[in-house]
N, C-alpha and C positions, 0 to 999 in steps of 0.2 A: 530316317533322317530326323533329327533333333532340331532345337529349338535354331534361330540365325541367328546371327552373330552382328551386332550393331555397329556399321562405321558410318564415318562421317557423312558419306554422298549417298548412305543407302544403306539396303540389306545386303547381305549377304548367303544364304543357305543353301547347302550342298553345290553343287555348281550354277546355280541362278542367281542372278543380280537383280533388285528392285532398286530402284533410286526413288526416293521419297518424290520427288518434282514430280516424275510419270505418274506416279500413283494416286498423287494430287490429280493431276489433269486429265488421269483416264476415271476418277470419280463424280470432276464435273462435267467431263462429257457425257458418261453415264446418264445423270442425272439429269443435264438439258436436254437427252435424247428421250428419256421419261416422261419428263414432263409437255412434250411436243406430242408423243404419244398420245398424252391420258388427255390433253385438252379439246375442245371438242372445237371445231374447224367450222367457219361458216361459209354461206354462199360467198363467191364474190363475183368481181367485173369480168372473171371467165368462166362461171359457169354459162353452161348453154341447157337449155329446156327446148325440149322440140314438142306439140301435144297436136296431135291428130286424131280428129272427132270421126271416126269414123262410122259406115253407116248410115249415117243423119241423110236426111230427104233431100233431095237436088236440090237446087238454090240456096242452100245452106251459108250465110256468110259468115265466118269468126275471127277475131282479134282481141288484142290485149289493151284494157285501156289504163291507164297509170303506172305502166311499166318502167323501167329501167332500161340501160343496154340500148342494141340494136333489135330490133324486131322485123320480124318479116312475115308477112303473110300470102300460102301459095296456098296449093292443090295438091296432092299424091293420090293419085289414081283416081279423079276425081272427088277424093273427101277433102276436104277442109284444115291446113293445117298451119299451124303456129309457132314459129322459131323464136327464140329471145336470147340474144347473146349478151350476158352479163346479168347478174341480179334475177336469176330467173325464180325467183320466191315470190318479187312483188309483182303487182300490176294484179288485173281482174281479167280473167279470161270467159269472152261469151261469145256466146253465136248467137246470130237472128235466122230466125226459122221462114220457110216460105210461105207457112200460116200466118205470118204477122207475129209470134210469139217468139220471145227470148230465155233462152237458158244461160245459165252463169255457171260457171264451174270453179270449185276451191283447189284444186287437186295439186295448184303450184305451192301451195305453204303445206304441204305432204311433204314432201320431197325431202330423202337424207339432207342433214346440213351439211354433210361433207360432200356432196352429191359437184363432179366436174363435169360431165356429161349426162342427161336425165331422155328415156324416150319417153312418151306418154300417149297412152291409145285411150280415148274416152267412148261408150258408146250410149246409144241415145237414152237408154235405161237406166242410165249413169253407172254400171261396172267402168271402171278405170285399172289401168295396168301401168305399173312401172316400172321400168329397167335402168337403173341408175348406178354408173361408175362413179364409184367414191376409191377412198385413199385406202379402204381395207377391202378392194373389190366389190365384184357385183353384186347388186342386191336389188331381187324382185318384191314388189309389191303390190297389193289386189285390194282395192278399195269398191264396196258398194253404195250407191246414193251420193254419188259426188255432184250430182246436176242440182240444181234450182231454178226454175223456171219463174222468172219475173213478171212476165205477159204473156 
């Protein structure tokens, strides 16, 4: 097949038609689908961050303070654990120890920015774990020395 053959509404070659219009607007769909690709996505009012200390000594209490969202603070099997629905990057996440002393943990400004649902397992040595659904699937990650102890 040789070169097409130029009419009015379009192309024309071998037995396929292109109309200039479609070809316009399958370039800028193309290209708005690119660029939603390549830009990099942030938390928002639906991520959820779940972070479970686990481990830590009975009496353990923890919570997030200047957070965003909904927050919730239970138990899972006993440990200690922390929900945030929405924004879950901000806020300060600590525990008070039943020694009187408190650890602080960074581990929620970790977290993919494209991150919709985040698990987080902290333990008292501070190794942290994360399992985070984002928009190009799961993705684990292993941080050490995430704790700081304030008192």
């Amino acid at each position: 097949m040789g070169a097409g053959v130029l009419i009015s509404a379009g192309w024309y070659k071998g037995d396929q038609w292109f109309e200039k219009g479609i070809i316009v607007k399958l370039t800028i769909i193309a290209g708005a689908c690119l660029a939603l690709i390549c830009s990099t996505a942030h938390a928002d009012q639906n991520t959820k961050v779940s972070v479970l200390f686990q481990d830590f000594p009975a009496g353990t209490s923890c919570g997030v303070a200047g957070g965003s969202g909904k927050i919730a603070v239970s138990t899972k099997q006993g440990h200690p654990k922390v929900a945030q629905n929405g924004y879950g990057e901000t806020g300060t996440f600590a525990c008070n120890l039943p020694d009187g002393g408190q650890v602080v943990t960074d581990v929620n400004k970790r977290i993919p920015v494209d991150s919709r649902v985040v698990g987080v397992t902290v333990y008292p040595n501070g190794q942290t774990y994360i399992t985070a659904s984002t928009r190009s699937g799961l993705v684990n990650l292993e941080f050490a020395n995430t704790l700081t102890r304030t008192r």
